[in-house]
DOLUMBA-164422 format. One record per residue (C-alpha): residue number from 1; residue in one letter; x, y, z. Coordinates in steps of 0.05 Angstrom, whole numbers, always signed. Layout:
% DOLUMBA-164422
<NUM 'a' <X Y Z>>
...
END
This chain:
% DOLUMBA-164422
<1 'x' <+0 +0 +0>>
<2 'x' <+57 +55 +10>>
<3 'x' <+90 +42 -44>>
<4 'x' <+26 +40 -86>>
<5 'x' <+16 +112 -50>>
<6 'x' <+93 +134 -70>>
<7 'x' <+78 +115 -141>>
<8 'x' <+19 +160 -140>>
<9 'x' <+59 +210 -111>>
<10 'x' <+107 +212 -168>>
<11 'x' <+58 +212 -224>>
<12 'x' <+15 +277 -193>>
<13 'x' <+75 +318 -170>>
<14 'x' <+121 +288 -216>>
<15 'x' <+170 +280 -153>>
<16 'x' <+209 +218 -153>>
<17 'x' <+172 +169 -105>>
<18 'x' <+233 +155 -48>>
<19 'x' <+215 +130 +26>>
<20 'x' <+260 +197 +46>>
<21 'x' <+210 +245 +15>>
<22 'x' <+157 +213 +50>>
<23 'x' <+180 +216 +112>>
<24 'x' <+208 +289 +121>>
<25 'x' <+191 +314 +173>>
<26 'x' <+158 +394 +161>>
<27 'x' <+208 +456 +168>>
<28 'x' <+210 +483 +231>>
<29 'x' <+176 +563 +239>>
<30 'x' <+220 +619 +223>>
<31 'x' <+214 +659 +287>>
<32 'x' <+218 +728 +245>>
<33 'x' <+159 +705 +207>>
<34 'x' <+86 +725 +228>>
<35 'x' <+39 +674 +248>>
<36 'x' <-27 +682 +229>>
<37 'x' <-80 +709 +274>>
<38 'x' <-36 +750 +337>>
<39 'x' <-13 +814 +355>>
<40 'x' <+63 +842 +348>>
<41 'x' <+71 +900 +397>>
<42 'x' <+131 +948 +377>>
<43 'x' <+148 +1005 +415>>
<44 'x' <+185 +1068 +400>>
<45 'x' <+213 +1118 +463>>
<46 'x' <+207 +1196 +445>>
<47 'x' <+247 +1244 +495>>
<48 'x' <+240 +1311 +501>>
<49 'x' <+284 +1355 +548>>
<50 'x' <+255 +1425 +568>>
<51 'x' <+286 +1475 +617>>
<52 'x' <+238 +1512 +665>>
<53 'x' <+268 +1564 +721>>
<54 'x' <+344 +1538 +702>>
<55 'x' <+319 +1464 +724>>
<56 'x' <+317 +1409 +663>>
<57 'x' <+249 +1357 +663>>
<58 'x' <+241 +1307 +600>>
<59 'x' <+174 +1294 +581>>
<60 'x' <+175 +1219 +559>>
<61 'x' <+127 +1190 +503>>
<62 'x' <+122 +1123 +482>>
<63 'x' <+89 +1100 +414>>
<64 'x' <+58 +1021 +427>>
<65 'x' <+54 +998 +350>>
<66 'x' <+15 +930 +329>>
<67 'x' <+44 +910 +270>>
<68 'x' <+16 +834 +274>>
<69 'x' <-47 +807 +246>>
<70 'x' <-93 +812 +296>>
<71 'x' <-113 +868 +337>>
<72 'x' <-82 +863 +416>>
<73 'x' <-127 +876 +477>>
<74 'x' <-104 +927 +533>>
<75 'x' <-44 +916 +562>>
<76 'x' <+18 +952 +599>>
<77 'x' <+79 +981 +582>>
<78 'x' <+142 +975 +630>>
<79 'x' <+189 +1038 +636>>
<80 'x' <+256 +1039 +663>>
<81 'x' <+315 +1093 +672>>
<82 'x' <+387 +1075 +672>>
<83 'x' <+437 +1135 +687>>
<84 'x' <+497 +1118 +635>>
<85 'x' <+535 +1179 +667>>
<86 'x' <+521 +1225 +725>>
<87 'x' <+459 +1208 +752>>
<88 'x' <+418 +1185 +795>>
<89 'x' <+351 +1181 +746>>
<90 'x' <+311 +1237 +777>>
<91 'x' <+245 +1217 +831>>
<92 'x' <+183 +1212 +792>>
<93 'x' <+129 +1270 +813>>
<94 'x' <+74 +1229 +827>>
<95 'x' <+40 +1171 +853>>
<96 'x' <+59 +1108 +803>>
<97 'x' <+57 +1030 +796>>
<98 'x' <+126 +1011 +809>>
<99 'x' <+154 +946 +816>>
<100 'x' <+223 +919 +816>>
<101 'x' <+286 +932 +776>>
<102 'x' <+308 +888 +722>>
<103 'x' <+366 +905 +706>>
<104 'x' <+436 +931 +753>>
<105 'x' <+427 +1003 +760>>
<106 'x' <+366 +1024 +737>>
<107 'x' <+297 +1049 +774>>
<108 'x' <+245 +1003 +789>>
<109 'x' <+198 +987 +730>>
<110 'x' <+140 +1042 +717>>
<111 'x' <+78 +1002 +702>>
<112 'x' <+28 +1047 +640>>
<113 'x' <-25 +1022 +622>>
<114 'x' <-37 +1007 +550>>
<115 'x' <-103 +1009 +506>>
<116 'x' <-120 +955 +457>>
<117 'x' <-91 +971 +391>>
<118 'x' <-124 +945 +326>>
<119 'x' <-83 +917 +269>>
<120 'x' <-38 +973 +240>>
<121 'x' <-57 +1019 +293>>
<122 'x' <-17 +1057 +339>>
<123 'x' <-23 +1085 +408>>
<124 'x' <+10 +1147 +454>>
<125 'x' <+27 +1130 +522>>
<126 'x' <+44 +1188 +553>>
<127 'x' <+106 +1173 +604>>
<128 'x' <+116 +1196 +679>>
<129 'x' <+127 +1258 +709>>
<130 'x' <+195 +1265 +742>>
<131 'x' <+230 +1318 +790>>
<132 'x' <+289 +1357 +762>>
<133 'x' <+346 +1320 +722>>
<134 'x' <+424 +1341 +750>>
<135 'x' <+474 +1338 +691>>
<136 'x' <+482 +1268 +660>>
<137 'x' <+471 +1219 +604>>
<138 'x' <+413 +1180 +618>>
<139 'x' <+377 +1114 +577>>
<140 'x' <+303 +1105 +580>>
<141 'x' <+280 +1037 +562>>
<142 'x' <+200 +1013 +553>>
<143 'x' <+179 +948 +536>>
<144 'x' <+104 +934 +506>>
<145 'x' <+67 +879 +539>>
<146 'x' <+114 +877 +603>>
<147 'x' <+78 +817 +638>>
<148 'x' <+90 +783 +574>>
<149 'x' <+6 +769 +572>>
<150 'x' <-5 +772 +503>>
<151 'x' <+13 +716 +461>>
<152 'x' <+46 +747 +407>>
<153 'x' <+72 +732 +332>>
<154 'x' <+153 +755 +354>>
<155 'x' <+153 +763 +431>>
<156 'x' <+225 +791 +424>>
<157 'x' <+212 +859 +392>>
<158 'x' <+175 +886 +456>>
<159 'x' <+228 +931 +469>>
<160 'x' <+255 +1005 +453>>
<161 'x' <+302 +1058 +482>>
<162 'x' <+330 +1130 +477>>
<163 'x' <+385 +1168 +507>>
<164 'x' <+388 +1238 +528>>
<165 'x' <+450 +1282 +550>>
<166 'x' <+423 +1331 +603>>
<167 'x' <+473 +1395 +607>>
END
């Protein structure tokens, strides 16, 4: 019977009918590749330093992107400073959902929440309200879907960053 089903095989598809063709086993996914039906968050970190009575602030925006197939429900964005040079990252000016740090040397993690986003759709999440920032270079990072809830198409392009020298 198999080799009645090779033969067949090799007449349709004009393949050659061989036990090894039959029994390949299918390609493994490309991770880069989209898979049908879920969400790809992608998010983008917009600083913007401003000087008020001598004292620098940065007003912090942060653009959540789906670029996957399907749209994503609400969610939350982690956001983190790192102080490359100077430093400390300045208190934030304001009551916020903070949890741990994740990395050596950065704040705690700044929990925003995040709207769903249809397919192709963007959102602006607006970022926290800090106290004054002393002379420095500072990193902000932000990751989309920080729990890591949404099941996505590439969960490794959650994350973005910017730098900003503060005289």
């Amino acid at each position: 019977m198999r080799l009645a089903t090779l033969a067949t095989l090799s007449i349709v598809t004009g393949l050659a009918a061989s036990p090894l063709l039959a029994q390949r086993p299918p390609a493994p996914p490309n991770p880069t590749t989209q898979t049908p039906g879920r969400p790809d968050l992608k998010v983008r970190v917009e600083l913007n330093k401003e000087q008020k009575q001598g004292k620098w602030f940065v007003r912090m925006r942060f653009t959540v992107f789906n670029a996957g197939l399907a749209p994503a429900p609400a969610s939350v964005l982690g956001s983190w400073c790192h102080a490359d040079a100077g430093g400390p990252c300045p208190p934030l000016d304001g009551p916020y959902d903070v949890g741990p740090a994740i990395e050596p040397g950065a704040t705690g993690v700044i929990r925003l929440a995040t709207p769903p986003i249809p397919v192709g759709a963007n959102v602006l999440v607006l970022g926290p309200n800090t106290k004054e920032w002393r002379p420095g270079r500072y990193t902000i990072k932000a990751r989309a879907d920080f729990p890591n809830a949404i099941v996505e198409t590439i969960e490794a392009n959650n994350q973005g960053s910017a730098a900003i020298p503060i005289p």
